[in-house]
N, C-alpha and C positions, 0 to 999 in steps of 0.2 A: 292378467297373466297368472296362470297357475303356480304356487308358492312351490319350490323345487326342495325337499327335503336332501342336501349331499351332505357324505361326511366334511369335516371343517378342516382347514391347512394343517391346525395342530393335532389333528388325528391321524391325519397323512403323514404327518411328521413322525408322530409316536412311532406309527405304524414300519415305516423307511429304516428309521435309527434302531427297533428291533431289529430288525432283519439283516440291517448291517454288521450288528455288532453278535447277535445272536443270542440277545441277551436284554429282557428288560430291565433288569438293575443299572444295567452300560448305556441302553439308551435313556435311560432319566437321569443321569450324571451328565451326560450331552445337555437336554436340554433342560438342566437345572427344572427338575420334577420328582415326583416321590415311583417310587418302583411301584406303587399301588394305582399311582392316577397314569401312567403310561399302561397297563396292565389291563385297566380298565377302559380305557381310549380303545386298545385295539379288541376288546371284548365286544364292548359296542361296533364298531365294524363288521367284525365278524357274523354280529346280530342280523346287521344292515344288510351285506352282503349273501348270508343266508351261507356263507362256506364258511369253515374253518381253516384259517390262515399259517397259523403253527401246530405243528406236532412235539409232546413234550418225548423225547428220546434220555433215558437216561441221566435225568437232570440238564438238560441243556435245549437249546430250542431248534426245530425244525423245520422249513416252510412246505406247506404241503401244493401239492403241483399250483392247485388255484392261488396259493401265496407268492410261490414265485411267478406267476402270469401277472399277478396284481400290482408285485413290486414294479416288473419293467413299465407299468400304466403312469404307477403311481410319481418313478423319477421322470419321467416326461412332463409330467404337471407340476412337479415342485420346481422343474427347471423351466419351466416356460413363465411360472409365476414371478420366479427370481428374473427371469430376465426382461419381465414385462416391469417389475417394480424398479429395475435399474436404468432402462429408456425413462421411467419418469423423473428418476431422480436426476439424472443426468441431462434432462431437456430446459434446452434456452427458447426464449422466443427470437432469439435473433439466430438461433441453428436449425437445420435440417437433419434428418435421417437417412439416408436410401439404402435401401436395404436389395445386396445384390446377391446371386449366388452365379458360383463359377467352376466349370469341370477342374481337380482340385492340381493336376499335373499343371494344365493348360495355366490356371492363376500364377502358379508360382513360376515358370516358363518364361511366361510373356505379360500376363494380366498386370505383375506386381512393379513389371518395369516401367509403366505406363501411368499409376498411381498416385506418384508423389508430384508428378507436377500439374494433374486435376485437383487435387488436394491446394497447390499453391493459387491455383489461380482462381477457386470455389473455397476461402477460408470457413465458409456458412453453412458450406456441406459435409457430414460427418457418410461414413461408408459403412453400415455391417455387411461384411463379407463371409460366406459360409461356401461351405464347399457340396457339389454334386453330380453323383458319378453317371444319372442318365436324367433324358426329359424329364418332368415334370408339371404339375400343374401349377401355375406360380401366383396366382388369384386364392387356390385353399392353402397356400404355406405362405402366404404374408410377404411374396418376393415380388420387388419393381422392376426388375431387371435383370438375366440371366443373358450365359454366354451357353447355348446347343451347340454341338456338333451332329449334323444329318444333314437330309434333307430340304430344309431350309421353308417347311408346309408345315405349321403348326395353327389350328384351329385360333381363333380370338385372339393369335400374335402377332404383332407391331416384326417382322426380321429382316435384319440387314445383314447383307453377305461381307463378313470380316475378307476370307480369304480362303483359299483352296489349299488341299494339303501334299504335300511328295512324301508319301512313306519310302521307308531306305531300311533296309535289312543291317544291323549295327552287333558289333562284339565287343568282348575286350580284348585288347592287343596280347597277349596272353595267350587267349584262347583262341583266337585266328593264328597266331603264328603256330599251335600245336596241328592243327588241321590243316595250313595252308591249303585254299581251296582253290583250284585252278577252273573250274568250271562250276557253273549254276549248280548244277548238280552233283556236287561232292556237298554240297552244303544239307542234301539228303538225310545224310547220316547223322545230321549236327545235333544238340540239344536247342530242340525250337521252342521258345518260350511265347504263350501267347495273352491277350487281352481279352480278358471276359468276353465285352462287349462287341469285340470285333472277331468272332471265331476262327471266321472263313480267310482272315488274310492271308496267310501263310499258302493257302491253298489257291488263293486268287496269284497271288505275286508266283508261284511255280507256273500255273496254271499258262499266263503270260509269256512263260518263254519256254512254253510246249511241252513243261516237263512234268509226268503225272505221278504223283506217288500217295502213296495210302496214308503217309505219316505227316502229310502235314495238315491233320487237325490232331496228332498229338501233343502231349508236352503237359508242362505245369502252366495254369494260368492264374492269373495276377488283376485282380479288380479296379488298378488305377496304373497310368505309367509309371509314375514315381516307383512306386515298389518294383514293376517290372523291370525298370531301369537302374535299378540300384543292384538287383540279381543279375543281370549284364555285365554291369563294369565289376563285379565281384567275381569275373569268369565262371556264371553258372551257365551259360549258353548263348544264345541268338536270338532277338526280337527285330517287327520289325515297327517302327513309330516313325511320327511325324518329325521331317525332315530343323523342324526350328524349334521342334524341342529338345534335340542336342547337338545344337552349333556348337556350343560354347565346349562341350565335350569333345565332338571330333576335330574342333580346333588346335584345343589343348593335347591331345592323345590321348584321354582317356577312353576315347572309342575309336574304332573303326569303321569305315562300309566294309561290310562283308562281302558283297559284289555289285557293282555298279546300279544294276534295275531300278528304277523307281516306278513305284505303284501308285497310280492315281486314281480316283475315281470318282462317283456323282458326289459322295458329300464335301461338307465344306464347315467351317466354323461361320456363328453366327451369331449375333447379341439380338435380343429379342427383348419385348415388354408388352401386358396385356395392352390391348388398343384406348382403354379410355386413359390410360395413362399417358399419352404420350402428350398431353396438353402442359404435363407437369413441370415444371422451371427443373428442380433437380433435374428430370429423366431428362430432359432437351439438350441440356449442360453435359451429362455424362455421354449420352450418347454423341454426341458434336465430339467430343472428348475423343471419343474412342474411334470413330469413325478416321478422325482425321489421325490417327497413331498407326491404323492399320492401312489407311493409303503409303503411307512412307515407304520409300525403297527399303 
């Protein structure tokens, strides 16, 4: 194998603690060094790289565009390094790791309720849990296990159907009672908040009960429910989301339906895992786990 000349962590280092602090006097007090041999670290990169990394502006320091593209490279690898050195330090031979990702509403929802009593009855199996807001490939990001919402047709994946969803058009009491809406269509005029990844709902759910209007793909959109939901019950408007990701809210009254309708359609939640996986003691255990939490009434 051919000898791979990269810069070393502690040049990556130098390099990061500049840029953070904007200062290489600051970053060699960080990492107890001389302002000469940090200075010099990132000279040599520089070298390496064939860019120059800072511009000096009036005695202070600058990142020129290729430094700031390098930095956002560079904390990806110092943070994957650190958390590859923490899985070792941290490993027993009598523990496990699985490592799952989960849509980040849907985890805290439903996922987290479910958790501690896998946890009690697997003491061997530890959980990294990371959060993610669409498909992915879960073989190049080092994940055993994810929970989709689609389709439920993913190339080399192991998926089992959780469960189907009832979207429901929700406010906050607040802002429904300022509108009170007597019909589908008074809700026309509302402030409609919508989900990144789901554009067309608002337009599907009118759509459904015959009523056509130009504005519902308008509105501010929101990349996760959490945030959308939280502009909700703060009376910024109307969304519409999955019916069990706010029981506990229209329970309580923090929200409302804003009219009856519920919208359903082909997709559905699903826990997935690449297929050679699935021989695995962890995966067998969690997925058993999970399967039987979402048969429950």
């Amino acid at each position: 194998m051919t000898a791979r000349h990269l810069p070393s962590t502690t040049t990556l280092q130098c390099f990061e603690a500049a840029a953070r602090h904007m200062s290489f006097t600051r970053a060699a007090e960080e990492l107890c060094l001389t302002q000469s041999a940090v200075s010099k670290q990132v000279a040599q990169l520089e070298r390496y790289l064939q860019h120059r990394l800072f511009r000096r502006v009036r005695r202070s320091l600058v990142l020129t565009p290729e430094g700031s593209l390098y930095l956002t490279e560079v904390r990806k690898i110092l943070a994957q390094i650190e958390m590859s050195a923490n899985t070792i330090m941290t490993y027993s031979g009598h523990s496990e790791v699985l490592r799952v990702a989960t849509l980040p509403t849907f985890g805290t929802a439903w996922l987290t309720a479910h958790l501690p009593a896998f946890l009690e009855a697997h003491p061997r199996i530890s959980l990294n849990v990371t959060d993610r807001v669409q498909a992915f490939d879960l073989e190049q990001e080092d994940i055993e296990v994810a929970f989709f919402h689609g389709h439920g047709r993913w190339p080399n994946l192991e998926c089992h159907k959780l469960f189907d969803e009832e979207v429901v058009a929700v406010g906050a009491p607040d802002y429904l009672d300022r509108r009170r809406p007597a019909l589908a269509t008074d809700l026309i005029e509302a402030r409609l908040l919508h989900l990144s990844t789901r554009p067309d709902a608002w337009h599907r759910w009118f759509a459904e009960q015959g009523i056509t209007t130009h504005r519902s793909y308008h509105g501010t959109r929101f990349e996760t429910f959490q945030m959308l939901l939280r502009t909700v019950m703060a009376g910024g408007g109307l969304a519409l989301v999955p019916r069990f990701l706010v029981e506990d809210e229209l329970a309580t009254g923090r929200l409302r339906l804003a009219w009856p309708h519920v919208l359903r359609g082909p997709d559905a939640y699903y826990l997935v895992y690449p297929e050679p996986l699935g021989e695995l003691a962890k995966v067998r255990h969690f997925v058993s786990h999970i399967l039987s939490c979402a048969r429950r009434p």
